[in-house]
Each structure stands twice: as C-alpha cells, then as structure tokens.
N, C-alpha and C positions, 0 to 999 in steps of 0.2 A: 504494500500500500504506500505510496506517495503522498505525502503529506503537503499541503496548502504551503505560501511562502510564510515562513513564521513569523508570527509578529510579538510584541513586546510581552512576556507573559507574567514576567516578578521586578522586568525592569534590570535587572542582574549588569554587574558593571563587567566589562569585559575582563577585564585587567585579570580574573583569577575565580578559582571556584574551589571549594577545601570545603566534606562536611566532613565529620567524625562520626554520628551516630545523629534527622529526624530522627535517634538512639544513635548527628553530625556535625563538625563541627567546619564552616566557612568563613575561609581568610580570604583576604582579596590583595592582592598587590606580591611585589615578589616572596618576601617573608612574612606577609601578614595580612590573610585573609580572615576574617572569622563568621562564624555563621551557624550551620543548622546541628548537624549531627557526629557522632567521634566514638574513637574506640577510648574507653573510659579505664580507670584500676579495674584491673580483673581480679584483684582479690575479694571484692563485694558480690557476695550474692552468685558465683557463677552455677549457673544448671548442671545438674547432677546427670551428662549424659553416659548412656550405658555404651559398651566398648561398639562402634561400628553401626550406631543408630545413625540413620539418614529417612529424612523428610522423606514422603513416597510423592515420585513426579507426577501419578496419576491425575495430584492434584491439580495441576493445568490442563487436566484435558480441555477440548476446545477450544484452547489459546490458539490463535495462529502461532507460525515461528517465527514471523517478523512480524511484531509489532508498531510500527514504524519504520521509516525512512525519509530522510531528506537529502537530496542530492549522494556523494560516495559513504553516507550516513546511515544504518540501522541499529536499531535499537529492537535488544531480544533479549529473551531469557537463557540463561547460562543453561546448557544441554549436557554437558559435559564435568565429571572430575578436572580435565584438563583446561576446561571454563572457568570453573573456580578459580584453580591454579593461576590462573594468567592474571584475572581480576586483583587477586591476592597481591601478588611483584608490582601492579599497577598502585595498591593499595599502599604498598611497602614505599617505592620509590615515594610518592607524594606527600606520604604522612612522616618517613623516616628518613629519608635523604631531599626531599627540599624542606620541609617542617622541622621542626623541634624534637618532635617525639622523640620518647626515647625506648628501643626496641627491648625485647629480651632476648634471652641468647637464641633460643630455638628461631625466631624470626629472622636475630643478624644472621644464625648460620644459613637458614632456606634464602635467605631473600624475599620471604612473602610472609605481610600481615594477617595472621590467622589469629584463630581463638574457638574456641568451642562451640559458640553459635555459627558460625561457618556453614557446617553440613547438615544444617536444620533449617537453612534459609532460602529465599529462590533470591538469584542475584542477577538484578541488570544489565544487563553490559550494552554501549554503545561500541560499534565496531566501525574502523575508517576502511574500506574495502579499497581507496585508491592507494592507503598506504601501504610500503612494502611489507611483506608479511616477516611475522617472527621466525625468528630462527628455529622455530620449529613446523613451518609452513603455514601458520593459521594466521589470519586475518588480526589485525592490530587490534586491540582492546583500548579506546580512548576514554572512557568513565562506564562507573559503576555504580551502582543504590543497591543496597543489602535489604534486603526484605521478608520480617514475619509475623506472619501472622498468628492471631492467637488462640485459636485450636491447634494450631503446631507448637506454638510454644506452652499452652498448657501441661501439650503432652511429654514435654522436655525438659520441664523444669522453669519455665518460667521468661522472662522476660530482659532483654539484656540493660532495659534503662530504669531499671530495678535497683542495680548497683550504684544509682545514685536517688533515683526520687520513692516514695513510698506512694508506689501507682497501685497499689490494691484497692485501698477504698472507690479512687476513681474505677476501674472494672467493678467491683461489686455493687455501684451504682447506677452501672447499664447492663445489666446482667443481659436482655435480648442485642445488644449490640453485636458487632464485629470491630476486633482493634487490630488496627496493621501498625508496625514498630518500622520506622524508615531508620535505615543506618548506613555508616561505612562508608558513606558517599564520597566521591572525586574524583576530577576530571583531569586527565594530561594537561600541560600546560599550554601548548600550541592550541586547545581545543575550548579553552576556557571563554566561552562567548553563549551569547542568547542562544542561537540555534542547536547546540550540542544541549545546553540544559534543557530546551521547550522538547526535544526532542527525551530525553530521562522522564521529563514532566508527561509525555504522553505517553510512553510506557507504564507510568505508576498509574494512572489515571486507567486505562484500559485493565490493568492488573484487580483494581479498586474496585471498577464495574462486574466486569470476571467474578472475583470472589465476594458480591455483597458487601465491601468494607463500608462501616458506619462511620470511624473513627481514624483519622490517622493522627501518628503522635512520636515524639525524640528531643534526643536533645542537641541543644544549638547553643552554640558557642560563640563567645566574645574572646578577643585576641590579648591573652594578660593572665596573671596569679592576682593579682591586688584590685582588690574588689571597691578597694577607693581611688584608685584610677579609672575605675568602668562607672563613676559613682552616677555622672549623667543618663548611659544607656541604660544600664538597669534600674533607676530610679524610674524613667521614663515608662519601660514595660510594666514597672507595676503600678503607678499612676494610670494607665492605660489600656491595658490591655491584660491586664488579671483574671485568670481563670478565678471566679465559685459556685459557691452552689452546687448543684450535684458533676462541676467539671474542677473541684477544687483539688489541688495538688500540693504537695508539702513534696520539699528537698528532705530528705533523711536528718533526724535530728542530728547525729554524731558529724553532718557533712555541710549543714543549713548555713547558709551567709542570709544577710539581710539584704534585697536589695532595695527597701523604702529609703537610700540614704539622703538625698535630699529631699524635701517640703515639694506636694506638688505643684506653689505656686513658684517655685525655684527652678521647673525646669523650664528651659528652652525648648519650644517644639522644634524648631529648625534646626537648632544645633543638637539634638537630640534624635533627630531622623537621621541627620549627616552620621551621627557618630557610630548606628547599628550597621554591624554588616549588611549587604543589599538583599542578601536570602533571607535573614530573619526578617529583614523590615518587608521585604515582599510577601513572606506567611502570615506576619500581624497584618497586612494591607489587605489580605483575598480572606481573612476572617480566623485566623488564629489566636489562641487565648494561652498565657502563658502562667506556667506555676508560683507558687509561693516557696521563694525565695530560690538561691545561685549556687552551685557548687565547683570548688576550685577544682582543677584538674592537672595535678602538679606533674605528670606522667605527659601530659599535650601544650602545656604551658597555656592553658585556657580556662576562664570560668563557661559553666555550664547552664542555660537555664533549657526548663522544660516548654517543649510547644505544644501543643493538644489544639487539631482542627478538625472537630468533625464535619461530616462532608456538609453536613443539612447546611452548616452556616458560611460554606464559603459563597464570597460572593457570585453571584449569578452571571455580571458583568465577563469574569474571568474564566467561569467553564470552558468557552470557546476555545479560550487560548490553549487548552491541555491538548486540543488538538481533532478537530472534524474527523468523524470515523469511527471512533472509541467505542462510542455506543454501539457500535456495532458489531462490534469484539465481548460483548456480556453474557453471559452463560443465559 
C-alpha cells in the first residue's frame, strides 16, 4: 500500500528522533534529543519469563506484511528472530554509541540492546529498500517501536513501565479496556525526519485498529538527571496536562520526583512549549494526559515522565495524519 504524500502529523523537528520506552525516551539534536519512551533500570520489576517463552505470531493474523510504504520506505512487522536481531544493533548503536546510555556487559559484548521483554513483543521496523543491504543481505533497518500489548504481557509477567510508574490501579480501573505499552523507539540518524516517523505513526495506528487497543501509554523522557533544570517543562505538564481520575498515575514512591516545581502562574506557555521535546509536546497536543510526578533515569541520563493517550481522546483533527488506509487493515 502507498501511502498519500505525508503531511505534518506531531510537527516533529527534523534534527533527530531518540524514544526509550511510549515505555521512550526523544532527544532531538546531535547529543540531545528527548522525548517519549526508553529502556529504563532493569533491576525494577523485570517479568519472570520462563526459559524460551515467545509471544505466538498467530496473533497478527490478518495483518498485511506491509503495512505501509512511502517512496524506498516500508514499515512492517518484524517476521523474523533475525528481525529482532537487527532492530536490536539498530537499538544499540542509537541509545549506546551516539547517546549516553550506559550498556551492560552482555549488550557491549552482542552489540544489540536487548532485555527480557524482547521476545514477548511485536517490533516495528521501518526498512530503507534503496539502501545497501546489511552485511548479511537483508534490507536496512532504519527505526523501530517495540510493542505490547497486554494480554501478552499479563501473561508474562507484566509490564515493562512498571519498573518505574505504579500502573496497576490505572489497569484495574479499565478492567474492559485494551492497553498497548509503546517502547524502545529510534530512528537512524540520516532518517530522523517527518516522513520516516508518520510512517512508525501508521504502522502503530493500523496495529491499534488490528488488535482493538483502547489505550496507548510509556514513558517519555526529558534530556537531564536534575529535575531542577527541567523545573519549566515539567512544571508545565503538570499544570496542564495531568492525568486523574480514573486515568491517574503515580511514579513509584521509592523513585517519585515532584514535578509541580514552579506556581502555575510562573510558567511561561511559550517558553514552556519550546523547552518539551517535539514528540512529547506532539502527544500532549493530539490529546495525551500525563502522570503524577518524574522519574530520574541515571542509567539514560534522563528524567522520565508517564504518557497515557487513550485513543477515544485523541484529537479527531489528527487521525488523518496516522495515515489513509488503516482502517482498512482492522481485524
């Protein structure tokens, strides 16, 4: 399927694209992008998988294989162990060798960011078909979104943005829902533009209609440890755009920062819009509600906050943009 010529969908500045875990985190610029979703401490919370469990593919039946395309562009679902694998080195290079992160041994020695939710997830890949192939003859792997959902993770132990926010009560307050966890997101750097994200953005979006998700949700990152240097953007998100009520969310107490730090008649909306990465401010802009309170993430050099957008409340204006066609990709 060919996709329409893509138009503006989050606004997203060229310059750069980095999540860590929608459970991601987006930086923008050479060394400092920040934004949605990240691989977090793995020492909180990891799921208790049994030796050799893997997600069953059945669950996409009726997917198409390409879900998208725009120009030497497709965007599809990883088909392969060897699809992971590649996603993974793609993950490695962008979060450990141009980022900060700091690997652990098993990563430095493979070269690829892995972790336990890995083989429990379906993982996006956009693929550049004019670029030359890898050295192993396959098709270039230009970004990725890590994707679970949560009958899969119920049945694995749980949820990877667990190990920072206490999302149970939120589940136990939509008990008829569907919650999809976006994570691990990033894009090569040559690819870091509107098209290559509208293009991730329609793949999730077709994924979303596919399996009924009600709820998508992760976390998103600002660029920093010191949560009084971020004291404007996230004074801002909680002046504004605070998740309650039955979508209310708490940071883990043992992990909780405060982000009410300045008065909300101290903030600057201008200087406050400027200061979010362009991915969060694009999620809080198409209807996103964000948790109570920030968590550092001294392992990504980023604070972390939660995003929680379910689908009812994105804007209407913006469905378009995910991309003509979708709907017609829905089980």
């Amino acid at each position: 399927m060919n996709l329409p010529t893509p138009r503006t969908l989050l606004r997203i500045n060229p310059k750069g694209l980095y999540a860590k875990s929608l459970g991601a985190t987006v930086s923008f610029g050479a060394k400092a992008w920040a934004g949605v979703i990240s691989p977090a401490n793995l020492a909180f919370s990891m799921p208790r998988l049994k030796p050799g469990m893997r997600r069953s593919r059945a669950d996409n039946q009726g997917l198409p294989p390409t879900l998208g395309r725009i120009g030497s562009l497709e965007v599809r679902l990883a088909r392969t162990a060897g699809d992971v694998k590649r996603a993974q080195k793609l993950r490695y290079k962008v979060f450990y060798e141009e980022m900060s992160a700091t690997p652990d041994t098993i990563s430095l020695i493979s070269g690829r960011d892995r972790d336990a939710f890995d083989p429990i997830c379906d993982h996006l890949l956009v693929i550049d078909h004019d670029a030359p192939l890898s050295p192993t003859g396959k098709p270039k792997i230009v970004g990725t979104y890590r994707l679970l959902r949560q009958a899969v993770a119920e049945r694995h132990g749980g949820f990877y943005t667990a190990s920072e926010f206490d999302i149970a009560p939120l589940l136990a307050a939509h008990p008829g829902r569907r919650f999809l966890e976006l994570g691990r997101s990033c894009v090569l750097a040559p690819y870091r533009n509107k098209r290559t994200v509208e293009l991730l953005w329609h793949g999730i979006w077709t994924y979303v209609l596919h399996h009924g998700i009600d709820v998508m949700f992760g976390c998103a990152s600002l660029e920093g440890t010191e949560p009084s240097r971020l004291a404007l953007p996230l004074s801002f998100l909680h002046h504004n755009a605070s998740a309650a009520g039955e979508w209310g969310v708490k940071a883990l107490p043992e992990r909780h920062v405060a982000m009410d730090r300045l008065a909300k008649g101290a903030v600057d909306l201008k200087l406050a819009l400027h200061a979010l990465p362009p991915l969060l401010k694009g999620y809080v802009r198409i209807g996103a509600m964000i948790g109570d309170g920030a968590v550092v993430d001294h392992q990504f050099g980023t604070t972390d906050v939660l995003v929680i957008l379910p689908v009812e409340k994105i804007n209407p204006r913006y469905i378009g943009h995910f991309g003509e066609g979708a709907e017609r990709h829905a089980a």
